[in-house]
C-alpha positions as CSV (number, residue, x, y, z in Angstrom):
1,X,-54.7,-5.6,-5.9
2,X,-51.5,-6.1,-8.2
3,X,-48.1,-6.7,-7.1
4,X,-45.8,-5.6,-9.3
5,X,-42.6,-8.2,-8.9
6,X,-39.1,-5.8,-8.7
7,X,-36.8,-6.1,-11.7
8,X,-40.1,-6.9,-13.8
9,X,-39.3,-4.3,-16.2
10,X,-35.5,-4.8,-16.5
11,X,-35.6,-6.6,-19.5
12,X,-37.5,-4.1,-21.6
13,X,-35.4,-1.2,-20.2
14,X,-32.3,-3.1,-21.4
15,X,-34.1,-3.5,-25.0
16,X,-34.2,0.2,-24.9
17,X,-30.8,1.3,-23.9
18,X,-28.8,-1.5,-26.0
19,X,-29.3,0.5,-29.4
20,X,-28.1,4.0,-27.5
21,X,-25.6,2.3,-26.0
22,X,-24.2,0.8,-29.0
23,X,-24.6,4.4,-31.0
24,X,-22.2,6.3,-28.2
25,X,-19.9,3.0,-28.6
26,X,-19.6,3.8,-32.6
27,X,-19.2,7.8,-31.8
28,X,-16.1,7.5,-29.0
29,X,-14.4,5.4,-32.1
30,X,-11.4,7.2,-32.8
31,X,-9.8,6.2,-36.4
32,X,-6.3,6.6,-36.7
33,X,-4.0,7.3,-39.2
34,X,-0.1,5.9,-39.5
35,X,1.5,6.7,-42.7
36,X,5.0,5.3,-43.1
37,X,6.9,9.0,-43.3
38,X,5.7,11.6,-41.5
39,X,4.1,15.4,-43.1
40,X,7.9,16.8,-41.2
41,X,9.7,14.2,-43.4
42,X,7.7,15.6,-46.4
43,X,8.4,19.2,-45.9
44,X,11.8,18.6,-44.6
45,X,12.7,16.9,-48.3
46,X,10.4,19.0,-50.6
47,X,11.8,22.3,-48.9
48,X,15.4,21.4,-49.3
49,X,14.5,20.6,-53.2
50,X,13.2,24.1,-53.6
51,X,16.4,25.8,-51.4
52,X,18.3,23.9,-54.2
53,X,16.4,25.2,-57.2
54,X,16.8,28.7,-55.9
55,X,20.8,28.8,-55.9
56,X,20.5,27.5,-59.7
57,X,21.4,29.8,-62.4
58,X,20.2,29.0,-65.8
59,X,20.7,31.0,-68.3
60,X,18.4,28.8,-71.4
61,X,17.2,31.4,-73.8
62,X,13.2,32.2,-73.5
63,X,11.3,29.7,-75.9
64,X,13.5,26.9,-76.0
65,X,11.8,23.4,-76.3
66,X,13.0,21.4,-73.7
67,X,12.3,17.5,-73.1
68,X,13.4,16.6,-69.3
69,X,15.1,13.2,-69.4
70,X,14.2,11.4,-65.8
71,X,15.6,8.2,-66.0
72,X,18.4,9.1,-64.2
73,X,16.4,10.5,-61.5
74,X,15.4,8.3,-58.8
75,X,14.8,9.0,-54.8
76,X,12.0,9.6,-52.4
77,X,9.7,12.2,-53.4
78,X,11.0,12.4,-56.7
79,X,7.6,13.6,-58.5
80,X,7.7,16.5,-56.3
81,X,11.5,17.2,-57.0
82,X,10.7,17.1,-60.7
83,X,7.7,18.3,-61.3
84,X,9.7,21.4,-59.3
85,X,12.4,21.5,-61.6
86,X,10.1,21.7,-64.5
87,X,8.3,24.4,-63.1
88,X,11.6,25.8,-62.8
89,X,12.0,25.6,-66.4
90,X,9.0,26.8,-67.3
91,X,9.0,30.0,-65.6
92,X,12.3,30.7,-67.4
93,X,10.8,30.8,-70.7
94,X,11.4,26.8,-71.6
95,X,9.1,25.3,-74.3
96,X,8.4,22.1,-72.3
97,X,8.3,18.8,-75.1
98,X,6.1,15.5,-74.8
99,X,9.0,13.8,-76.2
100,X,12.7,13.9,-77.6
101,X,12.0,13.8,-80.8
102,X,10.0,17.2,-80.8
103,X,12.7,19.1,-78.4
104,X,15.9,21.3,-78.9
105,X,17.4,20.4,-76.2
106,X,17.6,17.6,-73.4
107,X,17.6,18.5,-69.8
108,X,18.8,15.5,-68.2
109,X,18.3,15.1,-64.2
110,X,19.9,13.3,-61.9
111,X,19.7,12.6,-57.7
112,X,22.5,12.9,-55.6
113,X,21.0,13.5,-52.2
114,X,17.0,13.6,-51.4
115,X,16.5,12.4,-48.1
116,X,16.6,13.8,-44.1
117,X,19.7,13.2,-41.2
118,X,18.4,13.4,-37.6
119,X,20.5,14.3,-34.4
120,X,20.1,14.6,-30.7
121,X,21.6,15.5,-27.5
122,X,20.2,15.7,-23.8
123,X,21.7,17.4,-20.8
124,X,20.0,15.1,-17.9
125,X,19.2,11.7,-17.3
126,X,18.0,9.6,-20.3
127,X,15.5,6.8,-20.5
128,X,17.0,3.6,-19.0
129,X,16.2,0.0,-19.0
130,X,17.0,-1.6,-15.8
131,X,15.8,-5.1,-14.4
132,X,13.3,-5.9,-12.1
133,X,12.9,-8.6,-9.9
134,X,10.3,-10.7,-10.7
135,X,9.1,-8.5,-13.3
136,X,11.9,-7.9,-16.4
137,X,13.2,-5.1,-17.5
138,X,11.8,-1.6,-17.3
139,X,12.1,1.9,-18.9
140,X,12.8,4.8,-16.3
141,X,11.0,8.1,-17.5
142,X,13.7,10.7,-19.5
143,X,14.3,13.7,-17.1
144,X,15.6,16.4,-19.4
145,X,17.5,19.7,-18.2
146,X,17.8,20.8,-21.8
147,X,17.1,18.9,-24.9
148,X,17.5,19.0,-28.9
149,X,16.3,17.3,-31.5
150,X,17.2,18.2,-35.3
151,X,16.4,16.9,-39.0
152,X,17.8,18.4,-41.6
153,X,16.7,17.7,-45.0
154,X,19.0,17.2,-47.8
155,X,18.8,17.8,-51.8
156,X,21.7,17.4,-54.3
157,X,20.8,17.8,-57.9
158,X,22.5,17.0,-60.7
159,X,21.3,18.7,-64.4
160,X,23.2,18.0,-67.7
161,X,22.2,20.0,-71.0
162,X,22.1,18.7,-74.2
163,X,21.8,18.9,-77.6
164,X,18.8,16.9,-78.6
165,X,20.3,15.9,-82.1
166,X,23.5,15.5,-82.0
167,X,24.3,14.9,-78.3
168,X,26.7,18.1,-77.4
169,X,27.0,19.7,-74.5
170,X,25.4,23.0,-74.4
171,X,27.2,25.9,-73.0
172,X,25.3,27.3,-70.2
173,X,25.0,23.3,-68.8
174,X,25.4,23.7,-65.1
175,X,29.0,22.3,-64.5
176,X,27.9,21.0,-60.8
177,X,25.4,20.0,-58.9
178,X,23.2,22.2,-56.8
179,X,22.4,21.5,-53.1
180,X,20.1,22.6,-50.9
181,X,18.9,21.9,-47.1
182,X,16.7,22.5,-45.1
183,X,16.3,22.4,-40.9
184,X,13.6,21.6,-38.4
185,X,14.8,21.1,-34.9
186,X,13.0,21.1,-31.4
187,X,14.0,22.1,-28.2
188,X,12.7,20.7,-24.7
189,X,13.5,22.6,-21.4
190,X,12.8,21.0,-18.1
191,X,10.7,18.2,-19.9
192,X,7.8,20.5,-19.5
193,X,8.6,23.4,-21.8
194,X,9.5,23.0,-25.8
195,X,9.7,25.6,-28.8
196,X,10.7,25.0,-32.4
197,X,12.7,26.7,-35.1
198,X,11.8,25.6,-38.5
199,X,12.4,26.8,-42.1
200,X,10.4,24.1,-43.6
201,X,6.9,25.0,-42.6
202,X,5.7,28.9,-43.2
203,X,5.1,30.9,-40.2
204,X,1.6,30.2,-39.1
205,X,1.1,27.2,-41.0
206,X,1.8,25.2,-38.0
């Protein structure tokens, strides 16, 4: 009769779990993603371009060809804030150019503002740092009564019109810049209960 010795088979039942084990390992991985602006950022500065666009009144006749001059035109999402305004254009009637040299007119564009403010205020206790013996310093948790947090996004834009020959000013050149903003702020009652108001993200979209 055969003994079998405990813990004989203990190696080969190791041999067999160590590939499972290792495939549940590379499924709990969790990849994470940190961009240096956030998507609220984003929508915060896009949306206040487009609130801009909307108070601007331009009155180019239909079939005009139009070169947009951009070297005056530099601030964070600026592709979006152009490629905007040239829509803009464009669903006026304009004749949009490659170059100068093939345009009418010169729309020359030009940032003033394209970026977000944040505020806050709290009605309770905020986070602390105190000392601790033997320990350092430590954070106390925030214990809010009532709590706000707002960005507003800002866009000022600047358009001059031009003759693309002779350099004149055409008459129906803006005379000012346009503005437009745009708000995202977040309330927090009791620490435990928050709701937003937000005119940069669609209803539902959230």
């Amino acid at each position: 009769m055969s003994v079998r010795k405990r813990g004989s088979a203990l190696p080969s039942v190791r041999a067999a779990l160590l590939p499972a084990l290792a495939l549940l390992a590379g499924c709990s991985t969790v990849r994470e993603s940190e961009p240096p602006r956030t998507a609220t950022e984003e929508l915060l500065i896009s949306s206040a371009v487009d609130h801009a666009l909307a108070g601007l009144q331009l009155n180019i006749p239909a079939a005009t060809k139009v070169w947009v001059d951009t070297d005056y035109f530099d601030a964070y999402d600026q592709k979006y804030a152009i490629g905007a305004i040239r829509d803009y254009l464009e669903h006026r009637g304009a004749r949009l150019m490659p170059d100068r040299g093939s345009a009418e007119v010169v729309v020359e564009i030009r940032s003033g503002a394209l970026s977000t403010n944040s505020s806050s205020w709290i009605i309770g206790v905020p986070t602390l740092t105190l000392p601790v013996p033997t320990v350092g310093p430590a954070q106390t948790p925030e214990l809010a009564l009532l709590q706000e947090q707002r960005d507003v996004g800002v866009a000022k834009i600047g358009i001059t019109i031009y003759d693309a020959k002779t350099g004149a000013l055409i008459p129906y050149s803006p005379s000012a810049p346009v503005f437009g903003l745009s708000h995202n702020t977040d309330w927090t009652l009791l620490t435990l209960f928050g709701w937003k108001r937000t005119d940069a993200i669609p209803p539902g979209a959230e």
